[in-house]
C-alpha positions as CSV (number, residue, x, y, z in Angstrom):
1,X,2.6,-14.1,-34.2
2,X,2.6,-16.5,-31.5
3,X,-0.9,-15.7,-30.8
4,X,-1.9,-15.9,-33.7
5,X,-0.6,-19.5,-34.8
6,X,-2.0,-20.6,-32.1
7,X,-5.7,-19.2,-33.2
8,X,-5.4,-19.8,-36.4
9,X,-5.6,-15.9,-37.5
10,X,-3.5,-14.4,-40.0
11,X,-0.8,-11.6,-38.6
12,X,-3.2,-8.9,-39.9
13,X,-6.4,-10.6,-38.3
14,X,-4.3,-9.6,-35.0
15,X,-5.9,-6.1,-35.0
16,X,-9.3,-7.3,-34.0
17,X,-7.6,-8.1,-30.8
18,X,-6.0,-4.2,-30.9
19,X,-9.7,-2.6,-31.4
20,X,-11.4,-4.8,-29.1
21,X,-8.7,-3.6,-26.1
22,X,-9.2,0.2,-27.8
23,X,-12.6,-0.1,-27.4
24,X,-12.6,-1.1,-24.2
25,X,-9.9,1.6,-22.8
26,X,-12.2,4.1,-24.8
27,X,-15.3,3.3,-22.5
28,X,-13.9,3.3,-19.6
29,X,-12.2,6.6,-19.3
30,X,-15.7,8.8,-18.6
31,X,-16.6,5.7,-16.2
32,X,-13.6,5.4,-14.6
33,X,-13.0,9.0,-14.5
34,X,-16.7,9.8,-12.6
35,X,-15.4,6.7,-10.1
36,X,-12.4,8.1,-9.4
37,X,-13.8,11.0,-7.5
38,X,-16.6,8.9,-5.9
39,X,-14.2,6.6,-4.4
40,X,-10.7,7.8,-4.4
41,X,-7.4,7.3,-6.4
42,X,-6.4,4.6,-4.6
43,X,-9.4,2.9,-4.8
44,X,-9.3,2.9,-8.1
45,X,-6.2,2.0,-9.1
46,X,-6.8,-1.3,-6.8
47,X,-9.6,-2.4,-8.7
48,X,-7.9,-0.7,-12.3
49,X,-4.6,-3.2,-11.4
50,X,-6.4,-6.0,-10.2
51,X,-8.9,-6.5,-12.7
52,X,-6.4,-6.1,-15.5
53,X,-4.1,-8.9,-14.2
54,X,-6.6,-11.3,-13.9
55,X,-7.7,-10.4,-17.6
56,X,-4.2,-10.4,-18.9
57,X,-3.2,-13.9,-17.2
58,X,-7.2,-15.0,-18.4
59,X,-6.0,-14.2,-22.3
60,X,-3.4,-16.9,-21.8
61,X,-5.8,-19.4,-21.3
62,X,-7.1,-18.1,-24.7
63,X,-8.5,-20.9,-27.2
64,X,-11.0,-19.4,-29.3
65,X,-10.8,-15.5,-30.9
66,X,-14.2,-15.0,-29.8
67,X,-13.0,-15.4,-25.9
68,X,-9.6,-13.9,-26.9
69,X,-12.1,-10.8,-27.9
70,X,-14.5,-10.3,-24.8
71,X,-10.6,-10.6,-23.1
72,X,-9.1,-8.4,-24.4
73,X,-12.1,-5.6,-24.4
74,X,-12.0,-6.1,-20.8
75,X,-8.4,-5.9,-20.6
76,X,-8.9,-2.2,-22.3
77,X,-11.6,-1.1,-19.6
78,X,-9.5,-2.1,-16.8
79,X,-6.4,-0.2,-18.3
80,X,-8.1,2.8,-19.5
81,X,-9.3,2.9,-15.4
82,X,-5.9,4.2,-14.5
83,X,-5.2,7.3,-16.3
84,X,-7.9,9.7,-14.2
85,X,-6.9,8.0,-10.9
86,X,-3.3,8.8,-11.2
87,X,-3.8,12.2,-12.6
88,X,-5.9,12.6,-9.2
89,X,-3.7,11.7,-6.9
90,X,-1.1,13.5,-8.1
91,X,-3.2,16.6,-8.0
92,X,-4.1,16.3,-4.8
93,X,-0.2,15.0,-3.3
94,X,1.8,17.8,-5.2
95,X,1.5,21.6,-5.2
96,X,1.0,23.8,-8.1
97,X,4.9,24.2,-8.0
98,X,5.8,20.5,-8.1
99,X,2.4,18.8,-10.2
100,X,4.5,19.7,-13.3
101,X,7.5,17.2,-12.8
102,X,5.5,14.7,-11.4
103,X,2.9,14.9,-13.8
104,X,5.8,14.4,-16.5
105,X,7.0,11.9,-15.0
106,X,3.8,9.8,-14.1
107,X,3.1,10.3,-18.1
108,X,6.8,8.5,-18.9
109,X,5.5,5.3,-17.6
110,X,3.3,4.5,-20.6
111,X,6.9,5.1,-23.0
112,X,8.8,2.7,-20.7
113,X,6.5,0.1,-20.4
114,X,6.0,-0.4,-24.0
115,X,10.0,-0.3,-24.1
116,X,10.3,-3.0,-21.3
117,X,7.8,-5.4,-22.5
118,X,9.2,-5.4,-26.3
119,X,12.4,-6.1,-24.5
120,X,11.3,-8.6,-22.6
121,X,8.9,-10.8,-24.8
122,X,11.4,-11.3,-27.5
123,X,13.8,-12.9,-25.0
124,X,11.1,-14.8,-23.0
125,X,9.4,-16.3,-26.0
126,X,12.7,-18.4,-26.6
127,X,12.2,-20.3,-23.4
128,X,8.2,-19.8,-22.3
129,X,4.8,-20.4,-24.3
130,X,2.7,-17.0,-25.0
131,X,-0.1,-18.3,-22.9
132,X,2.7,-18.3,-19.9
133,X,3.8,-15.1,-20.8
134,X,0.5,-13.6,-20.2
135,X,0.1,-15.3,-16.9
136,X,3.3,-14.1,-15.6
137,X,2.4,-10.2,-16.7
138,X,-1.0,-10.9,-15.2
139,X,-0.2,-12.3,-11.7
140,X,2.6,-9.2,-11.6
141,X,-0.1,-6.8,-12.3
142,X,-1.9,-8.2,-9.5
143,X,0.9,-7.6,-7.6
144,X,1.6,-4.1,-8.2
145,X,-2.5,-3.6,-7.6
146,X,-2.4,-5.1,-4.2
147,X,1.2,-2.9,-3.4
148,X,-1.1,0.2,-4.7
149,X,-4.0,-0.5,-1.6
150,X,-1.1,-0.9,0.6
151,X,1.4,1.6,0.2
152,X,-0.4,3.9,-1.6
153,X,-2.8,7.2,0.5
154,X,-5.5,9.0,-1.0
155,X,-5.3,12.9,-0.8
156,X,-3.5,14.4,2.4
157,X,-5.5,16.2,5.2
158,X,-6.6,20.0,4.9
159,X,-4.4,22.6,6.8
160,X,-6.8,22.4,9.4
161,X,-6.2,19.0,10.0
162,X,-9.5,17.7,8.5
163,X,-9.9,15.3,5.0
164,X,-10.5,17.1,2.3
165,X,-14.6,16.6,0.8
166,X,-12.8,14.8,-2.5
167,X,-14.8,11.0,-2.8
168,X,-18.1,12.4,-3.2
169,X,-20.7,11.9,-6.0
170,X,-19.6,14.6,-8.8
171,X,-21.7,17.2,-9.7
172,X,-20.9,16.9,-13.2
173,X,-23.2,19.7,-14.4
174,X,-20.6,22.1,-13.5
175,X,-17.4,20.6,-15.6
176,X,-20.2,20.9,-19.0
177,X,-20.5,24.6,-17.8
178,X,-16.8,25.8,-17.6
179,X,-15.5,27.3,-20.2
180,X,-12.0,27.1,-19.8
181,X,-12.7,22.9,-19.7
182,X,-14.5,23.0,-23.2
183,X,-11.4,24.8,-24.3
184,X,-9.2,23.0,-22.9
185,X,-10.9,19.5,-24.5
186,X,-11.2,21.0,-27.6
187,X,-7.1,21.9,-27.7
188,X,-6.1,18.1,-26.5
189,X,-8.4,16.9,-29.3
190,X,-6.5,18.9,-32.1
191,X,-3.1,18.2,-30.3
192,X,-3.9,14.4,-30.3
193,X,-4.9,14.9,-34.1
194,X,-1.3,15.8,-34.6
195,X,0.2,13.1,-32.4
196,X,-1.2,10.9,-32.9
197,X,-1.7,10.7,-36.6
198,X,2.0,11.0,-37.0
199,X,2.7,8.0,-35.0
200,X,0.1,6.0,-36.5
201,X,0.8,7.5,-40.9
202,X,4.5,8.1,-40.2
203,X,6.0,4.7,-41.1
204,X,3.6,4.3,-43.9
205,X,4.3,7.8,-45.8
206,X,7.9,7.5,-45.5
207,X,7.5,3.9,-47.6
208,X,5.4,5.2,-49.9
209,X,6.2,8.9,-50.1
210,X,10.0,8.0,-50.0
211,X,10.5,4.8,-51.2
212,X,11.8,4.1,-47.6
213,X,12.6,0.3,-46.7
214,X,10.4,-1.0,-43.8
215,X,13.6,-1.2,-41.8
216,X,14.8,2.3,-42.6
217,X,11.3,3.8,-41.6
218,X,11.1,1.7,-38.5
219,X,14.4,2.9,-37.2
220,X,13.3,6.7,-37.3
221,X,10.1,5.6,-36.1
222,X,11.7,4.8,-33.1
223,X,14.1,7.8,-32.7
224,X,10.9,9.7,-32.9
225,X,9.8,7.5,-29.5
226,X,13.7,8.2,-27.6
227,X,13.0,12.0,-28.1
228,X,9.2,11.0,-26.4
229,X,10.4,9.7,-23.6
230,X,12.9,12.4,-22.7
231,X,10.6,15.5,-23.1
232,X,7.7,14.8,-20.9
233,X,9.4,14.9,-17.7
234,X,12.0,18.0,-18.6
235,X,9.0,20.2,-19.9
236,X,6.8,19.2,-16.0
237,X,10.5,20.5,-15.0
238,X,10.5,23.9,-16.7
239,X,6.8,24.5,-16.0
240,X,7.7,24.1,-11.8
241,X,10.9,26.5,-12.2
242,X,8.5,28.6,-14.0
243,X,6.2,29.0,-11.1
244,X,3.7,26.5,-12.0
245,X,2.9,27.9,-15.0
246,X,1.0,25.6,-18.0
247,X,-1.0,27.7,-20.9
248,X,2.3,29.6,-22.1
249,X,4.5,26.5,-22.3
250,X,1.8,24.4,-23.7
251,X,1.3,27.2,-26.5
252,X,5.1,27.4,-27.4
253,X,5.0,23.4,-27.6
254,X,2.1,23.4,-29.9
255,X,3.6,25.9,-31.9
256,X,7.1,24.3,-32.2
257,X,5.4,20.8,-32.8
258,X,3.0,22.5,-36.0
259,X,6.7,23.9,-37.4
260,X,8.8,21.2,-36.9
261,X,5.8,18.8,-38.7
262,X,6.2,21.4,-41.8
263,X,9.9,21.0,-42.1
264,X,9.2,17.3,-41.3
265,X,6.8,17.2,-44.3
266,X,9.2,18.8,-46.8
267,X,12.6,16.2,-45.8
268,X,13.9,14.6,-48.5
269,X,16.6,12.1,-47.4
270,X,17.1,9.7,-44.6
271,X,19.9,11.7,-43.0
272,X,17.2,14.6,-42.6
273,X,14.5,12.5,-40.8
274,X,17.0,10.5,-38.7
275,X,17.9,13.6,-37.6
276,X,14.9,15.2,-36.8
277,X,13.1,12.5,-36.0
278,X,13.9,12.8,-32.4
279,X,13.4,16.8,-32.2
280,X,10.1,16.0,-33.5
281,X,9.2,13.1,-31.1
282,X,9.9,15.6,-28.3
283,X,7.6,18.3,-29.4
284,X,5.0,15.5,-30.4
285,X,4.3,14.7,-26.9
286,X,5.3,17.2,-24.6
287,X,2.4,19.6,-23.8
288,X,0.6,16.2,-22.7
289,X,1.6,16.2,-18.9
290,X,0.8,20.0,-18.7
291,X,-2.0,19.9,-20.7
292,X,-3.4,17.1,-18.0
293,X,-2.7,19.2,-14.7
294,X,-4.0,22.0,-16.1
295,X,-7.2,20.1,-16.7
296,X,-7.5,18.9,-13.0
297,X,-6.7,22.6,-12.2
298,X,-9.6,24.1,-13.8
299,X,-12.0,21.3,-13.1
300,X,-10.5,21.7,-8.9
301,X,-9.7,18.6,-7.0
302,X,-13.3,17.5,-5.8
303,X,-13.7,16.9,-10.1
304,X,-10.5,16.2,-11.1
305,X,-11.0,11.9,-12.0
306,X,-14.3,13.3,-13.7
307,X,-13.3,15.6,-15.6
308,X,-10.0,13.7,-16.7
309,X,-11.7,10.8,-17.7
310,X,-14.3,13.3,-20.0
311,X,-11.7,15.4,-21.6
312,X,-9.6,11.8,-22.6
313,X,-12.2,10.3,-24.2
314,X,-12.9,13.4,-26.1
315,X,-9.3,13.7,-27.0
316,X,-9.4,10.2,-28.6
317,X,-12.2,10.9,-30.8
318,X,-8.9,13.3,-32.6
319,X,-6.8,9.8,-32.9
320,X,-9.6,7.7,-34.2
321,X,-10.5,10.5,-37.0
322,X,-6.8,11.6,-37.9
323,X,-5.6,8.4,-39.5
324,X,-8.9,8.4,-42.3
325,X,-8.8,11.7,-42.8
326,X,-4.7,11.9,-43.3
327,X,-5.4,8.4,-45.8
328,X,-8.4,10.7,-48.1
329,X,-6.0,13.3,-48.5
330,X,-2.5,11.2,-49.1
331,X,-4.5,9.1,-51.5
332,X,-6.4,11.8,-53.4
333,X,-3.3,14.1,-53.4
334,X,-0.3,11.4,-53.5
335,X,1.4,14.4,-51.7
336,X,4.2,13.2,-48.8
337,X,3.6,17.3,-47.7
338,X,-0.1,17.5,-47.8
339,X,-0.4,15.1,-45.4
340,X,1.5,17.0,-42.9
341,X,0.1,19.7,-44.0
342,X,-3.4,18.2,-42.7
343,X,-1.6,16.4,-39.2
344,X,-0.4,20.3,-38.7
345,X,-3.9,21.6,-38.7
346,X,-4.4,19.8,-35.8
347,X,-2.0,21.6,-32.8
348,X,-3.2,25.0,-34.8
349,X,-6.5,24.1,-34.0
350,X,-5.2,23.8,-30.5
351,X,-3.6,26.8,-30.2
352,X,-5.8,28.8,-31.4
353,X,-8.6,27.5,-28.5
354,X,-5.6,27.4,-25.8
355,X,-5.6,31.2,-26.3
356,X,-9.2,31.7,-24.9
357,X,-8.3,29.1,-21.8
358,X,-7.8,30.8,-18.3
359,X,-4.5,30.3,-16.3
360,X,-5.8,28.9,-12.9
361,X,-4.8,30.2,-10.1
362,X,-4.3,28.2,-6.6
363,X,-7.0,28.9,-4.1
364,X,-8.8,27.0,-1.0
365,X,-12.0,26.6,-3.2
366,X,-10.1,24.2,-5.8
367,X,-8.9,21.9,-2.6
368,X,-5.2,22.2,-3.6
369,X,-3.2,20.6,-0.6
370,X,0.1,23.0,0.4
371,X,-1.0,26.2,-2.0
């Protein structure tokens, strides 16, 4: 609101500034993703981080919406640079019996951040200007991007003693020609339909659908996010004490996320969806940090930034699509369970092409370090 006082914009005008940064995330997950393996996970989260900061602590200096836009669209193509490099380097750092906790845990930090900076703001916009506020996150993103270069390595040494052949140019033909990858993309795109349309239709069905009060809907809303942030890093857990394994457990998440979205769809009071509100936030999420090693698992090491960033702007095309096609059927239907009906056609869809996926198994050709 600050922000947009200070433009002259209406509240609601704010989400030009929302798609702009979308936009820009968008684009750069196939770019970044290709660069990644050209130049290395560290590499790129250097010039993800650094970039970013200067953009973010640039937006403070913010006095027109047209500059405010070209801002913030380049604050979403240094952010969306991140994702592929990370998934990289943990690939490459952590075996096939330890990716899974790490890879739950790496895919936490999104959860905590948005937590920590709507603490934080609040508090800090009682003493500092929003322009200032932006600085200060943009000067310690900077920070952290520079830390990155330093402390961070890239991927550990062969057991021969001698780097592994992982910054090269990619030879992208061969992601387009496995199988298992086109599978695998088509699953996160129907498990992002249902994930992602919940969390963006949620709020508004229960108001409509329920008579719910803003404040009411809000509150689940974000009981739905506590279950989030627990789930990711127990199921990367269960998968390592499992032996590494990924297509079963992602399955049985899929499947327990398409149920509990039916029985979500048919509540009737508040006590029901505070209750399972949290259940459901847990299941809505979960099969992301397994779904994500087993990409760079079936792509192999050498391809792993590539074919991360290709699958994740592929999977996004499911949460731009979900929220029209969940508003056609709400409004032509007026039917709180119809539209779950359509978000659960979504993870069905996904596990129904998970089944024809291969479980990859560890061998010198996909580069693994310690396998």
């Amino acid at each position: 609101m600050s922000v947009g006082s200070s433009l002259g914009l209406e509240v609601a005008a704010l989400n030009v500034f929302v798609t702009a940064f979308y936009t820009g995330y968008v684009l750069s997950n196939v770019i970044s993703g290709i660069a990644t393996d050209w130049f290395g996970g560290r590499m790129m989260l250097t010039l993800a981080l650094l970039p970013l900061g200067a953009a973010t602590a640039t937006f403070g200096f913010t006095t027109s919406v047209a500059f405010g836009l070209a801002t913030q669209a380049l604050m979403g193509f240094a952010a969306g640079a991140d994702n592929a490099a990370g998934v990289k380097l943990i690939t490459g750092w952590f075996g096939k019996k330890d990716r899974g906790r790490a890879m739950g845990l790496y895919f936490t930090a999104p959860t905590f951040g948005v937590i920590i900076t709507n603490a934080l703001v609040p508090v800090c916009i009682q003493w500092l200007a929003w322009s200032t506020i932006y600085q200060l996150f943009g000067f310690v993103t900077i920070a952290i991007g520079i830390a990155c270069f330093v402390f961070l390595r890239d991927v550990p040494p062969a057991p021969n003693g001698e780097p592994e052949r992982v910054h090269e140019k990619p030879k992208l033909t061969s992601l387009f020609r496995n199988r298992d990858l086109i599978f695998l993309t088509l699953a996160g795109f129907g498990a992002m339909w249902g994930s992602w349309g919940f969390t963006f239709w949620v709020n508004a069905l229960m108001i409509r659908g329920h008579g719910m009060s803003p404040i009411v809907a809000g509150g689940i809303v974000a009981l739905f996010g506590v279950g989030a942030i627990f789930g990711n890093p127990l199921m990367g857990l269960l998968s390592d004490l499992l032996g590494g394994v990924r297509k079963v457990p992602i399955m049985l998440c899929l499947s327990c996320f398409t149920v509990l979205l039916l029985v979500f769809g048919g509540l009737h009071t508040e006590q029901q969806f505070r209750l399972f509100a949290p259940v459901l936030g847990v299941a809505a999420f979960v099969y992301m940090p397994l779904l994500s090693t087993m990409v760079a698992e079936v792509a192999g090491l050498a391809l792993a930034g590539s074919a991360t960033g290709i699958t994740n702007a592929c999977w996004q095309l499911g949460t731009i699509l979900v929220p029209v096609v969940v508003g056609i059927v709400f409004q032509s239907t007026d039917s709180f369970y119809s539209a779950f009906v359509t978000l659960a056609a979504g993870p069905v869809f996904a596990i129904a092409c998970m089944t024809l996926v291969r479980e990859p198994r560890p061998s010198r050709a996909q580069n693994f370090p310690r396998e």
